[in-house]
N, C-alpha and C positions, 0 to 999 in steps of 0.2 A: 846573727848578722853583726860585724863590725861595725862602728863607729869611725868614719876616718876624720879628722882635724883637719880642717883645710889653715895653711902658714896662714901667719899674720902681713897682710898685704903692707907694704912699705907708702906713705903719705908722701905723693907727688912735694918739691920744695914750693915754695912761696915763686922761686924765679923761673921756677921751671913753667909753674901755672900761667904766669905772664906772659911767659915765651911762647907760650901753645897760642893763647889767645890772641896774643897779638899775630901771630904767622897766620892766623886763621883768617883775623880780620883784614889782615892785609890783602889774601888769595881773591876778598871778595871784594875789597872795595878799591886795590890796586894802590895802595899805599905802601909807604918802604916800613918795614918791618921794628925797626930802627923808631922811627919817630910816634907810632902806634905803642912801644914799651917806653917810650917817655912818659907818654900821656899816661897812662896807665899806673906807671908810678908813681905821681903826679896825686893820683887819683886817690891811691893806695895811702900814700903818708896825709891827706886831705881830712881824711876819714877815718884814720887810724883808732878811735876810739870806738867806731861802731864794730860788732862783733856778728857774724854772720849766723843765720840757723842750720846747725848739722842735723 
């Protein structure tokens, strides 16, 4: 039996991450999309030295 290698999956960007969440959070709480990735950035440079668990 073969072994097959599955590719090396490519890591979503940092803005792209944002963007999802924030569209997400917007769908549900009715917010402009727009001011949900300010916060968010916001949030991002606040904090910049914590580093998260993969």
């Amino acid at each position: 039996m073969l072994k097959t290698t599955e590719p090396k999956r490519k890591q979503p960007s940092l803005k792209a991450l944002l963007r999802s969440v924030a569209s997400s959070t917007a769908v549900e709480t009715g917010q402009s999309v727009a001011q949900i990735e300010q916060k968010l950035q916001r949030s991002t440079q606040r904090f910049a030295h914590i580093k998260l668990a993969r």
